[in-house]
PyMOL Python script that loads the backbone (N, CA, C, O; Angstrom):
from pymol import cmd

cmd.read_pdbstr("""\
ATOM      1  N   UNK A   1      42.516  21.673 -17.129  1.00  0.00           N
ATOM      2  CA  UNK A   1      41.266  21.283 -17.767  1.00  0.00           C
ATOM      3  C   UNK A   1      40.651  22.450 -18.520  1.00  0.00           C
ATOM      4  O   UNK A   1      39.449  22.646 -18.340  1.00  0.00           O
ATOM      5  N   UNK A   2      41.403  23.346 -19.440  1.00  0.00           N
ATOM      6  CA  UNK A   2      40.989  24.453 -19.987  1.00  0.00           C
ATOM      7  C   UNK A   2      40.280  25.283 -19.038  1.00  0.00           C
ATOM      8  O   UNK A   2      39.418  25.926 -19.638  1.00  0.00           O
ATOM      9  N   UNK A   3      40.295  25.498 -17.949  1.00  0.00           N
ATOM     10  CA  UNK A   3      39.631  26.661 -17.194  1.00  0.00           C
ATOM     11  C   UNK A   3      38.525  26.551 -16.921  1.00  0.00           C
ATOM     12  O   UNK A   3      37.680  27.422 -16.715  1.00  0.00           O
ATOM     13  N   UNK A   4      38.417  24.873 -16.891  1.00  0.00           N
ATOM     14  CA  UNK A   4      36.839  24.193 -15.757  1.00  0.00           C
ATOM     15  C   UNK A   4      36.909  24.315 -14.691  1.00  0.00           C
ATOM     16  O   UNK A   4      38.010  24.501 -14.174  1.00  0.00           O
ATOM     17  N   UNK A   5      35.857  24.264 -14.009  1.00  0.00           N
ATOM     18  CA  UNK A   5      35.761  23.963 -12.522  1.00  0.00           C
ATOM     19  C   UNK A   5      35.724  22.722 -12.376  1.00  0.00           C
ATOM     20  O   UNK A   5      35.131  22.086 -13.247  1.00  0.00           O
ATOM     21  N   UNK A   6      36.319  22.015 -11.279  1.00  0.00           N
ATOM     22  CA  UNK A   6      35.859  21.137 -10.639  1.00  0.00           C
ATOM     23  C   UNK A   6      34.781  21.223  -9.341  1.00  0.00           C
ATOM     24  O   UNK A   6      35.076  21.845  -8.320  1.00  0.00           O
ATOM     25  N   UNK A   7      33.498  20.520  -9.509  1.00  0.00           N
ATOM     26  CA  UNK A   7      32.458  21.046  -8.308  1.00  0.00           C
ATOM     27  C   UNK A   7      32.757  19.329  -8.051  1.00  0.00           C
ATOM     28  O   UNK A   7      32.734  18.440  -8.902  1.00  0.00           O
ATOM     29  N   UNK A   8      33.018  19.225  -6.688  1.00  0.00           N
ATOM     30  CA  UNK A   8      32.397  17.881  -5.911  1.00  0.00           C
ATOM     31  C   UNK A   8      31.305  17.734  -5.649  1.00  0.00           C
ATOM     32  O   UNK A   8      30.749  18.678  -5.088  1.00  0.00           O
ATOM     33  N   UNK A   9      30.580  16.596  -5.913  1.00  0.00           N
ATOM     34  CA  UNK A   9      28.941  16.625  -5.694  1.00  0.00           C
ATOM     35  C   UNK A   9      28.649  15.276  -4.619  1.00  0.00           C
ATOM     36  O   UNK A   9      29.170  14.290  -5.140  1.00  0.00           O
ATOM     37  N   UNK A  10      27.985  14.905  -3.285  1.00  0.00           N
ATOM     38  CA  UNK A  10      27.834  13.674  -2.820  1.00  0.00           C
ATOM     39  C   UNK A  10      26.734  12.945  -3.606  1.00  0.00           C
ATOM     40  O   UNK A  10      25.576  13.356  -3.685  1.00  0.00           O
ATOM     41  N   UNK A  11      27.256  11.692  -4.249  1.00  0.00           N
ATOM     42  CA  UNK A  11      26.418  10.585  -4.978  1.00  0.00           C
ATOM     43  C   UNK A  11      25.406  10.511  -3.862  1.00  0.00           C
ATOM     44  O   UNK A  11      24.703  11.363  -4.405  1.00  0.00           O
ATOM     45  N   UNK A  12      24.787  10.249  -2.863  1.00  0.00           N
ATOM     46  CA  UNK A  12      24.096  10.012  -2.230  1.00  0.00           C
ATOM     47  C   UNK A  12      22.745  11.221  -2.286  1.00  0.00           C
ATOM     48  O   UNK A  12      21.708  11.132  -2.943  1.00  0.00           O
ATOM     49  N   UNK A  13      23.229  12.463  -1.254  1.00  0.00           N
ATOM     50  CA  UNK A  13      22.094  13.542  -1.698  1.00  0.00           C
ATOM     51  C   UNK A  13      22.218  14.518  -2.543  1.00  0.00           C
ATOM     52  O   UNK A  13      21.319  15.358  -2.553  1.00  0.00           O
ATOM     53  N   UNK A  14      22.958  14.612  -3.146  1.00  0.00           N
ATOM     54  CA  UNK A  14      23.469  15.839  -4.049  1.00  0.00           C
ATOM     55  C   UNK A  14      24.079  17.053  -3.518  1.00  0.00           C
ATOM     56  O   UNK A  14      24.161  17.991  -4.311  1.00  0.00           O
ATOM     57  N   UNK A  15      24.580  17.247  -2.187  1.00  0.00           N
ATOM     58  CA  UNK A  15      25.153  18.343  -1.922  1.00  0.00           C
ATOM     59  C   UNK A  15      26.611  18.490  -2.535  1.00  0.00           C
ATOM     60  O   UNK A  15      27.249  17.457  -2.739  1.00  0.00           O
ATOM     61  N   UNK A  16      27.201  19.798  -2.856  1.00  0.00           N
ATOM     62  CA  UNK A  16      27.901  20.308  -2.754  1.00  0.00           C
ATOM     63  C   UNK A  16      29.250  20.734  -2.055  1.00  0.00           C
ATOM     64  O   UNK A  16      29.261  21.813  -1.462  1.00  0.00           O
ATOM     65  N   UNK A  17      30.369  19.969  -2.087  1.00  0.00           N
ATOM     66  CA  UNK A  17      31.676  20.758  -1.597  1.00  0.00           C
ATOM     67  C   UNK A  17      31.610  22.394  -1.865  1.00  0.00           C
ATOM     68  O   UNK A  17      31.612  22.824  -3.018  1.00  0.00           O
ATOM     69  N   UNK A  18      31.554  23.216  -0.785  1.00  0.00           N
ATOM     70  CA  UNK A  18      32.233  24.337  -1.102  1.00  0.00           C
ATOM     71  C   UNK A  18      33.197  24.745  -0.080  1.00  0.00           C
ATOM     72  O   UNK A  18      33.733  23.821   0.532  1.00  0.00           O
ATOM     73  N   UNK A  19      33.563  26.070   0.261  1.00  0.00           N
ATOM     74  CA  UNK A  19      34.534  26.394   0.967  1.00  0.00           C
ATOM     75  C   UNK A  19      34.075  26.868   2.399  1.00  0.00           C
ATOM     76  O   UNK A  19      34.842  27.319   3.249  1.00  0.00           O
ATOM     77  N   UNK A  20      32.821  26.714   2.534  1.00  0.00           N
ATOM     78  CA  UNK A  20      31.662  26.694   3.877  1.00  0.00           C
ATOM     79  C   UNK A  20      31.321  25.173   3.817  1.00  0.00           C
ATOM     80  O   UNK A  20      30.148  24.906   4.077  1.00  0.00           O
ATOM     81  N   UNK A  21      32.310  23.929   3.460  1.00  0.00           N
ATOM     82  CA  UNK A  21      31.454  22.950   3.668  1.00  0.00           C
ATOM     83  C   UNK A  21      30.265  22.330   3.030  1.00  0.00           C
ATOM     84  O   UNK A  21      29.636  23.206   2.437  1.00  0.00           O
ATOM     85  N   UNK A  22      29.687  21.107   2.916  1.00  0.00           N
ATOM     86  CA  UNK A  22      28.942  20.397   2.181  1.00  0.00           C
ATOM     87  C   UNK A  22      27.485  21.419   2.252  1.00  0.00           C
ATOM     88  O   UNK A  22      27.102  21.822   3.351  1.00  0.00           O
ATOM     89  N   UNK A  23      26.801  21.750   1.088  1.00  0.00           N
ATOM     90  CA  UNK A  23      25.691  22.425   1.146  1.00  0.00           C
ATOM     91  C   UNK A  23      24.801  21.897  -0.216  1.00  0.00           C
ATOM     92  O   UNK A  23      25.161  21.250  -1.200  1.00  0.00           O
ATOM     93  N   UNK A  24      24.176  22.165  -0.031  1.00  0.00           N
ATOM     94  CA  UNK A  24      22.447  22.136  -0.891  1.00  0.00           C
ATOM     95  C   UNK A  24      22.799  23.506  -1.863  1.00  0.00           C
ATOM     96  O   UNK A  24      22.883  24.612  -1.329  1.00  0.00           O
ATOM     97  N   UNK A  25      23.024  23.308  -3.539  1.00  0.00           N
ATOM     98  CA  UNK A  25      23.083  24.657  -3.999  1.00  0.00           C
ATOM     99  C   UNK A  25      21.892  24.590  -5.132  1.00  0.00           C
ATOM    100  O   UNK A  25      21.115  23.683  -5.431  1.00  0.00           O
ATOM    101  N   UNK A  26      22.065  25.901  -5.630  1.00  0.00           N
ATOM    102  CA  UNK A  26      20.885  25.960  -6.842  1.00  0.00           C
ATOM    103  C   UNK A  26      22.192  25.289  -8.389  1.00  0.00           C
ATOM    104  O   UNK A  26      23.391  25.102  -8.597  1.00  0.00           O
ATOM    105  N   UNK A  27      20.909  25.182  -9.033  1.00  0.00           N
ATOM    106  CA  UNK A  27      21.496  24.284 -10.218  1.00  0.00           C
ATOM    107  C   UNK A  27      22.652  25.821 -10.898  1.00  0.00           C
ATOM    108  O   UNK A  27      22.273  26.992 -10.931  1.00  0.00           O
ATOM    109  N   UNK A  28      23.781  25.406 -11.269  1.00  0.00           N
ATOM    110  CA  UNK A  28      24.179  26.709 -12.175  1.00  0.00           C
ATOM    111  C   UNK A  28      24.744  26.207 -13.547  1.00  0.00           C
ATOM    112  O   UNK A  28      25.422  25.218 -13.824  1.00  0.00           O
ATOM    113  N   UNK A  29      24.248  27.200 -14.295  1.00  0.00           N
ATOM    114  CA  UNK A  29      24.257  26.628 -15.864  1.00  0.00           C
ATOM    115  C   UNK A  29      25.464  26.869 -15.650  1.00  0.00           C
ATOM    116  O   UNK A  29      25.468  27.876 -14.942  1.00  0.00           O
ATOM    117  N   UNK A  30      26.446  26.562 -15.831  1.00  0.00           N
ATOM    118  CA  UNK A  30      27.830  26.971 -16.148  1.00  0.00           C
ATOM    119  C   UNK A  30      28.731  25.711 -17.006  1.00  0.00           C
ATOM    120  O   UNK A  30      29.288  24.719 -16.535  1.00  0.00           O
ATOM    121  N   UNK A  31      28.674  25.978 -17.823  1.00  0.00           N
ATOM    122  CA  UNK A  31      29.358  24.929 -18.879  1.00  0.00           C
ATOM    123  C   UNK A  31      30.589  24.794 -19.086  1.00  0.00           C
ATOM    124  O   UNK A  31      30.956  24.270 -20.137  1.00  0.00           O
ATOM    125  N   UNK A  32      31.384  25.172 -18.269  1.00  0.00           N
ATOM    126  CA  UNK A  32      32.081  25.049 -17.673  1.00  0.00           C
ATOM    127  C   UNK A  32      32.714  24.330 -16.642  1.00  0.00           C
ATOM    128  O   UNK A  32      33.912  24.145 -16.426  1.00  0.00           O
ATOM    129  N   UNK A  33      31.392  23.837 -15.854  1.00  0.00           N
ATOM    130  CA  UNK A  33      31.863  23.316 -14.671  1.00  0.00           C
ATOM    131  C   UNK A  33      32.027  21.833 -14.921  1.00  0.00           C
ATOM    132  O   UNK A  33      31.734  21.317 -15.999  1.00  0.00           O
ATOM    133  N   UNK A  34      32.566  21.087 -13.755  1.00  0.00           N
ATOM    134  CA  UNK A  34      33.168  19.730 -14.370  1.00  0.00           C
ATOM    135  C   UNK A  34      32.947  18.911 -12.899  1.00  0.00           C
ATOM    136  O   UNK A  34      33.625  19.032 -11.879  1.00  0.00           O
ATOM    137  N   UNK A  35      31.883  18.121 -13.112  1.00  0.00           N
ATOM    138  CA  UNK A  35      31.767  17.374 -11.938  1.00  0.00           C
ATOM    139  C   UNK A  35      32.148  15.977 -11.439  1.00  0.00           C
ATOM    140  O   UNK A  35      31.871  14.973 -12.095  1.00  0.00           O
ATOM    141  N   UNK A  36      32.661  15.943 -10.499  1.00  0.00           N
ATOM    142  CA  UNK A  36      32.950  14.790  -9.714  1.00  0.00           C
ATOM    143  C   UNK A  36      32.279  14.443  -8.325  1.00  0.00           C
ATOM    144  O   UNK A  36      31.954  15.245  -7.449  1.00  0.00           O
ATOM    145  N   UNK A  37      32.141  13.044  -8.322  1.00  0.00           N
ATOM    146  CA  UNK A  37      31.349  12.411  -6.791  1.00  0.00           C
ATOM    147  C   UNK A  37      32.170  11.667  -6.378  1.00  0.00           C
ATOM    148  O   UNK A  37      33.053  10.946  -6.844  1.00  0.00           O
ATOM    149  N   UNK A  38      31.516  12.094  -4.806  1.00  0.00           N
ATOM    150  CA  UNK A  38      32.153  11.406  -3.517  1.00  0.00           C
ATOM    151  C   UNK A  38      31.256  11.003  -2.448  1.00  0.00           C
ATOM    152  O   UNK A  38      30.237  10.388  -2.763  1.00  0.00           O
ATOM    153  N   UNK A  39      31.486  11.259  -1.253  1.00  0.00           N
ATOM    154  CA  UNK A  39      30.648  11.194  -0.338  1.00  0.00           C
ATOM    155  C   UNK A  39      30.982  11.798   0.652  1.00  0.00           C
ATOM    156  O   UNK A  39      31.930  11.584   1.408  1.00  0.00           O
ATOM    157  N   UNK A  40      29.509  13.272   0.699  1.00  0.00           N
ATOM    158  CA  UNK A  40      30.046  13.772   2.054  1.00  0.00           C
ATOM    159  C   UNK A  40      30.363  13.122   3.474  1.00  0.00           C
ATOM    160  O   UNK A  40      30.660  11.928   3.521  1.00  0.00           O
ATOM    161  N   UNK A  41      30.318  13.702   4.346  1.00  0.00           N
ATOM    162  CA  UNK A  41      31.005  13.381   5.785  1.00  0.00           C
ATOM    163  C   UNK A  41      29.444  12.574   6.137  1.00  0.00           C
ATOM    164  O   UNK A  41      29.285  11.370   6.334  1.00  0.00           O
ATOM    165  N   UNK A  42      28.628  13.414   6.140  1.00  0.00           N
ATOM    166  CA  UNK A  42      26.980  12.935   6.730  1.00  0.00           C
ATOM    167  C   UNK A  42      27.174  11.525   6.203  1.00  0.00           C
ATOM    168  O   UNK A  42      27.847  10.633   6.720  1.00  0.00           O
ATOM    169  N   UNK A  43      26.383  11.478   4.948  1.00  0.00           N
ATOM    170  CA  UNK A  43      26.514  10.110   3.707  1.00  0.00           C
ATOM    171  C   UNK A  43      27.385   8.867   3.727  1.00  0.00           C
ATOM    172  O   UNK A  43      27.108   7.698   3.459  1.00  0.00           O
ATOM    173  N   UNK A  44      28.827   9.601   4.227  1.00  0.00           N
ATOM    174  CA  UNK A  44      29.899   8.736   4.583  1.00  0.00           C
ATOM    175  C   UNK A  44      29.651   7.904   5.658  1.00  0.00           C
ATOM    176  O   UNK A  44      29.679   6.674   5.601  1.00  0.00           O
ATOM    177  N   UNK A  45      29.469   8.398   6.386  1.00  0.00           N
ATOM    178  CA  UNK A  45      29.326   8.104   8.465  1.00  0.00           C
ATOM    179  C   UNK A  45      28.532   6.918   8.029  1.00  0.00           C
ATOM    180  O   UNK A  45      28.984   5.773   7.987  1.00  0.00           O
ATOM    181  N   UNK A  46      26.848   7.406   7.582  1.00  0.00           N
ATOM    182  CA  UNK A  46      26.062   6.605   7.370  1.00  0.00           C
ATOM    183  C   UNK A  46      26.428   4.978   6.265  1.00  0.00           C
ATOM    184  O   UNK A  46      26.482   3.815   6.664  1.00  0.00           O
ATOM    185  N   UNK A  47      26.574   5.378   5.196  1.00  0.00           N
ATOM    186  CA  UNK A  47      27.354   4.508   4.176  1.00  0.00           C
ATOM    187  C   UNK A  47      28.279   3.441   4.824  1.00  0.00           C
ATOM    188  O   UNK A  47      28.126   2.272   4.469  1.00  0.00           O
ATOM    189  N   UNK A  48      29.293   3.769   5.810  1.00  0.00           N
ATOM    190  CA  UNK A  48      30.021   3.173   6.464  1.00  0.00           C
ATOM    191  C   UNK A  48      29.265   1.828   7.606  1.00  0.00           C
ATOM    192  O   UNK A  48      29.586   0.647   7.738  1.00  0.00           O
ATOM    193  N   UNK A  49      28.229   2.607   8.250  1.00  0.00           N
ATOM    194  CA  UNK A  49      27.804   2.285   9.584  1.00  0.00           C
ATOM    195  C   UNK A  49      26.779   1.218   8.807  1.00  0.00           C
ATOM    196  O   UNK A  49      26.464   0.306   9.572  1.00  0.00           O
ATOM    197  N   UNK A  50      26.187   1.102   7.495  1.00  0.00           N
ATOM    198  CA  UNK A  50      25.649   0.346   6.685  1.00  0.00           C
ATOM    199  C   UNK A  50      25.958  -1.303   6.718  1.00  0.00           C
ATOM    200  O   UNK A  50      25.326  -2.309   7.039  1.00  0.00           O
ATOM    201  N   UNK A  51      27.597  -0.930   6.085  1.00  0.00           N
ATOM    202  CA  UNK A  51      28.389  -1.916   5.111  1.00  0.00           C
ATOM    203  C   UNK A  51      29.042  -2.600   6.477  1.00  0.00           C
ATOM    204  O   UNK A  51      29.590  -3.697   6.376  1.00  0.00           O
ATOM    205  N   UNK A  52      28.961  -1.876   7.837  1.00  0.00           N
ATOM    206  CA  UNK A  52      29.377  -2.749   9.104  1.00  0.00           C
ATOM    207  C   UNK A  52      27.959  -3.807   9.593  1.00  0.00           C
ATOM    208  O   UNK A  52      28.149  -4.985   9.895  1.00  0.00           O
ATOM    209  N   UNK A  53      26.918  -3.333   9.604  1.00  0.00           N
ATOM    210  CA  UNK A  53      26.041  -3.811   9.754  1.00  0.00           C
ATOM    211  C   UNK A  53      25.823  -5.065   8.833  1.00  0.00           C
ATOM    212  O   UNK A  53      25.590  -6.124   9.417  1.00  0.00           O
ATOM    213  N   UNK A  54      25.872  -5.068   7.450  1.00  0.00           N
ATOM    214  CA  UNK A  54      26.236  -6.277   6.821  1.00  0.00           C
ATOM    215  C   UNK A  54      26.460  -7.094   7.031  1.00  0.00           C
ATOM    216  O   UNK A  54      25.856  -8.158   7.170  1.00  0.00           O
ATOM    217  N   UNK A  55      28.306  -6.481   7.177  1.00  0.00           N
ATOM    218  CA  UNK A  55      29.198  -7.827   7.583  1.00  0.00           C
ATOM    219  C   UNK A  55      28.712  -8.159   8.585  1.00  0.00           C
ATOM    220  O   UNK A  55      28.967  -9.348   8.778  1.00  0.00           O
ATOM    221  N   UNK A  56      27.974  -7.626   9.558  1.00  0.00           N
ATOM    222  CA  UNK A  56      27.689  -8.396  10.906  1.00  0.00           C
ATOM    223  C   UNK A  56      26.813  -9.418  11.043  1.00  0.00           C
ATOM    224  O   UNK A  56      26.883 -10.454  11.705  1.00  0.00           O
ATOM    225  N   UNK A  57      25.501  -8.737   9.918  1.00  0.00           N
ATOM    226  CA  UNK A  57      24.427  -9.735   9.554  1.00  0.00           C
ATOM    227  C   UNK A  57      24.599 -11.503   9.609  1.00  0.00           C
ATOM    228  O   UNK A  57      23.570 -12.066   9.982  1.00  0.00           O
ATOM    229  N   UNK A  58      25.625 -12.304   9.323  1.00  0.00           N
ATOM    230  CA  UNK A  58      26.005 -13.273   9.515  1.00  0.00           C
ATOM    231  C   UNK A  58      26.564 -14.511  10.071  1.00  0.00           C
ATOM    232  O   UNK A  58      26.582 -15.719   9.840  1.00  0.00           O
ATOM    233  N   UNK A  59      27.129 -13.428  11.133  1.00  0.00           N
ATOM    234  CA  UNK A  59      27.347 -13.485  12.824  1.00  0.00           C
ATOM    235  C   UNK A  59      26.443 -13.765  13.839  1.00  0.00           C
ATOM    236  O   UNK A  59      26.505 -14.594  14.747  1.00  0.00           O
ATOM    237  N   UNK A  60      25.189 -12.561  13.411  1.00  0.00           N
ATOM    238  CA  UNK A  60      24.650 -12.631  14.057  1.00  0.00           C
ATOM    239  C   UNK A  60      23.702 -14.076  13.516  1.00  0.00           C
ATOM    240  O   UNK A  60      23.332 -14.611  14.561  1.00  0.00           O
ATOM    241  N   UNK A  61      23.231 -14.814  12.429  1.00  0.00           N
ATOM    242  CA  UNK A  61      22.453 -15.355  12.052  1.00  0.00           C
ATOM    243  C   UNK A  61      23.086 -16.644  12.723  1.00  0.00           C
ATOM    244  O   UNK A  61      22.237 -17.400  13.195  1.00  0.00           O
ATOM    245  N   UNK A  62      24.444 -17.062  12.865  1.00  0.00           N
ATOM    246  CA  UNK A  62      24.803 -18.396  13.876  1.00  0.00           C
ATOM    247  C   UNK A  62      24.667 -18.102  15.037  1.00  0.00           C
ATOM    248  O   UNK A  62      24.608 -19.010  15.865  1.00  0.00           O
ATOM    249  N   UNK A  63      24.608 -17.194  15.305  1.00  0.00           N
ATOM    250  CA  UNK A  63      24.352 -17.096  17.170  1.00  0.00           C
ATOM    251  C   UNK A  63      22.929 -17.507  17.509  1.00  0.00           C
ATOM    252  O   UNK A  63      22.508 -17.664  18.655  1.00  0.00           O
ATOM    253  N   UNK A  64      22.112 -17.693  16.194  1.00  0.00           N
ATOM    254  CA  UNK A  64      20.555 -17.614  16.895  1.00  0.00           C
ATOM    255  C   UNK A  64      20.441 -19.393  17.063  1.00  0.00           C
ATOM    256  O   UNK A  64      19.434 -19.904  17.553  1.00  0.00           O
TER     257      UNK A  64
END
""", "prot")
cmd.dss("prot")
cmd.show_as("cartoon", "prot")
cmd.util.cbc("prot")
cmd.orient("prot")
């Protein structure tokens, strides 16, 4: 990619992949850099534990 960075960013809060793990960074002008989203581990867990709750929502609405 001509000598971009790739920074991972979580769509959810905006942290940062680095090599210490998901963090909170300051903005860096670098025009250079080349971003992509995911979802950290935190975001994930949560995101996940969401989209189960959902599907459950419906289950639970014939049982009542």
């Amino acid at each position: 990619m001509n000598g971009n960075k790739v920074v991972t960013k979580c769509c959810i809060c905006g942290r940062e992949k680095t090599d210490q793990g998901w963090q909170y960074t300051f903005p860096a002008n670098e025009p250079k850099n080349v971003y992509s989203h995911g979802f950290c581990s935190a975001c994930y867990d949560v995101e996940v534990m969401k989209a189960k709750m959902r599907l459950a929502m419906p289950a639970m609405a014939v049982l009542r």
